[in-house]
N, C-alpha and C positions, 0 to 999 in steps of 0.2 A: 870418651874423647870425640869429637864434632871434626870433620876434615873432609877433604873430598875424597871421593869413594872411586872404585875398580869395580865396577857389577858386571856382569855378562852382557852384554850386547845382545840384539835382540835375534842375532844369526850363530848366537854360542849355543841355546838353550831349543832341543828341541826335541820331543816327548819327553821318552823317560832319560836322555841325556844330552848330551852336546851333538852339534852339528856335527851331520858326516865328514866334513871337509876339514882337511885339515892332520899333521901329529901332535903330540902332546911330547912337553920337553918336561923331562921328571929330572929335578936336581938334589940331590943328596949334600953333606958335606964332605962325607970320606968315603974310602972306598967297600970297607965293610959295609954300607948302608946300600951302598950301589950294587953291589952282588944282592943280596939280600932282595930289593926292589925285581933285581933282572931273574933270580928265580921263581919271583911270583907270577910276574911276565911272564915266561916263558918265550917260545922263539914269538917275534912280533913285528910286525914292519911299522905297527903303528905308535910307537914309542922309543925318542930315544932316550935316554938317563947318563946322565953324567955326575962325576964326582964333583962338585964345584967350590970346595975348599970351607975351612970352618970361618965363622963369622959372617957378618951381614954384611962387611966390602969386598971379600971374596966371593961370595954366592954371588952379590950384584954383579962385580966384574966379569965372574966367568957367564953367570944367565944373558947378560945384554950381548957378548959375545956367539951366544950361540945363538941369541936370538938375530942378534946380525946378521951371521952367517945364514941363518934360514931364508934369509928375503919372506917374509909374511907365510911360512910353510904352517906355523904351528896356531890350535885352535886353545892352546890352555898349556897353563906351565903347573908344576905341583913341587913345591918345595914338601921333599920326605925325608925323616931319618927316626932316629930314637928321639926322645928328650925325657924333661920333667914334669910332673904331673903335680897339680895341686892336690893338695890332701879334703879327700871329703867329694873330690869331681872325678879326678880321673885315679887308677889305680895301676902299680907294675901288671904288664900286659895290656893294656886296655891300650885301644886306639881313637884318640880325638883326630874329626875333623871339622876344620877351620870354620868358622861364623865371620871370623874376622881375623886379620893378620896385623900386631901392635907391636909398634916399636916402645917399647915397657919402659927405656929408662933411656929413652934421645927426648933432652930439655935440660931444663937446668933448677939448682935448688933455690929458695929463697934466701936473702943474706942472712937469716935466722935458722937457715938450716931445718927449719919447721913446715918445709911442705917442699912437695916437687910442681916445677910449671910443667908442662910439655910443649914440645912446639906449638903446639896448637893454639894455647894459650900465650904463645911469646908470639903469636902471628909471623909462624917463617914457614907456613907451610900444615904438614898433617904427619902425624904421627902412625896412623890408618891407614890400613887398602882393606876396604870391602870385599869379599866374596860372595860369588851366589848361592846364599843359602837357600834356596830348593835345590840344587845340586850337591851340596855339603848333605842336607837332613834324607837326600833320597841314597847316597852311598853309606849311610850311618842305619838306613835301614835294611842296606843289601849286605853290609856287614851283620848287621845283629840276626838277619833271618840265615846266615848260615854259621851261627853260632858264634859269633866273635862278639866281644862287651866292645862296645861301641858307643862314647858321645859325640855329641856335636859344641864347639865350645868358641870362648878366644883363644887363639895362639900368641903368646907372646913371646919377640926375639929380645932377647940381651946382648948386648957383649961382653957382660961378665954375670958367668954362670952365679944361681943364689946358692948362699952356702948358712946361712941361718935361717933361722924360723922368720925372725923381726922382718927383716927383708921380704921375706914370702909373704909376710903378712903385707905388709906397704904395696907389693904389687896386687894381691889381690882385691885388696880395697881402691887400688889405682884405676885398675880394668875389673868392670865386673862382669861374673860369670869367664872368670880367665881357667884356660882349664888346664893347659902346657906352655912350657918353657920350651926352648932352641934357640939357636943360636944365627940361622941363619935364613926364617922364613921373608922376614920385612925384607930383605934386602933380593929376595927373589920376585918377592912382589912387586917393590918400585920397579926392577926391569922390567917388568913384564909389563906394567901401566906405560912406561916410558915407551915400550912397542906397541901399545893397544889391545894386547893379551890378555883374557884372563886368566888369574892366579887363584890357587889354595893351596892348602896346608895338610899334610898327613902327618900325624906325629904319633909311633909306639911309644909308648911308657916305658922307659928300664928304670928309672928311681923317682923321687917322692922330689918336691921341691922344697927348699928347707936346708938343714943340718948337711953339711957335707957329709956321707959316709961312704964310705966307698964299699963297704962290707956287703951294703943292704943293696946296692946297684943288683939289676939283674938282664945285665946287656944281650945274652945270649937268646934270652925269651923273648926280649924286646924287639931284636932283629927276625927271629922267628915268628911273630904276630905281623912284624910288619912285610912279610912272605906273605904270610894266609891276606892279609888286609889285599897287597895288589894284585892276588887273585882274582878279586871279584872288582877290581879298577872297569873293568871291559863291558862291566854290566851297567855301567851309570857311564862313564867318563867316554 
């Protein structure tokens, strides 16, 4: 998908991470995910994390809100939590980070119900926020050097979670090299553009995208990876 982009500015990026200046607002959608974040963290004055509700009009709502509140305080927002993983990219545990943040299923279908438009293509806009991928590929490597599987991919938000294969397929032929599902990244991202912020995406693996099972879910490891993951946030971000 073709749209306009959110890239780092050219005072977000500087060596191996972001500019001094500045906190970082990390938004979850529940509060398990925000514990979770906050013990990776550890005590920190340069982070705050907030739960900002499930869905991509709640994440927006509550992110432009705190990004209001900040008056221009923060250098980068990070939409984190669990999600779903495509099969064959990402795996339970594994942690993608963002290449790009897509709204996967904001457009509309054809009257033959034989293909999806996106925004993009109905010219209302962009379905897309760009992130800076030498930032994404340089946390994907200080993940992997202290042992965590680690890619770098698309994040795709829905509003409604995939619950068959057919479906997972449609998205990934939609966005390619799509690597996770969430629910609430896109809508972190446009506030964050709408303040001049840049945005990405952290997303642990707890299930597969596809077949709804609830059997095979494994939230607990998920939340756990995404611990070890914001550990090593301080060494790039």
């Amino acid at each position: 998908m073709n749209g306009s982009e959110v890239s780092g500015n050219p005072a977000f990026i500087q060596g191996n991470g972001t500019s001094s200046r500045g906190k970082i607002l990390i938004v979850t959608a529940v509060d398990a995910e925000r514990e979770a974040v906050l013990r990776g963290l550890g005590p920190t004055d340069e982070y705050d994390v907030i739960a900002g509700g499930v869905g991509p009009a709640a994440a927006a709502a509550s992110s432009a809100a705190a990004l209001a509140a900040a008056a221009g305080e923060y250098k980068l927002v990070v939409s984190a939590g669990i999600g779903g993983g495509f099969p064959g990219r990402a795996e339970i545990g594994d942690i993608v980070v963002s290449t790009g943040i897509v709204a996967a299923d904001l457009g509309a279908e054809t009257p033959d119900g034989a293909r999806f438009l996106s925004v993009d293509e109905l010219g209302f806009g962009s379905a897309r926020v760009n992130v800076d991928e030498a930032v994404a590929f340089r946390l994907v490597d200080a993940l992997q050097t202290a042992g965590m599987r680690a890619i770098a991919g698309q994040a795709l938000t829905v509003s409604t979670a995939t619950g068959s294969a057919e479906q997972a397929a449609r998205l990934a032929a939609r966005v390619p090299n799509a690597a996770s599902e969430g629910m609430e990244g896109y809508g972190v991202a446009v506030a964050a553009k709408l303040a001049g912020v840049p945005a990405l995406e952290l997303r642990a693996i707890s299930n597969a995208v596809g077949p709804r099972d609830k059997s095979a879910w494994r939230i607990g490891e998920a939340l756990a990876s995404l611990t070890n993951a914001c550990k090593r946030l301080t060494e790039v971000l």
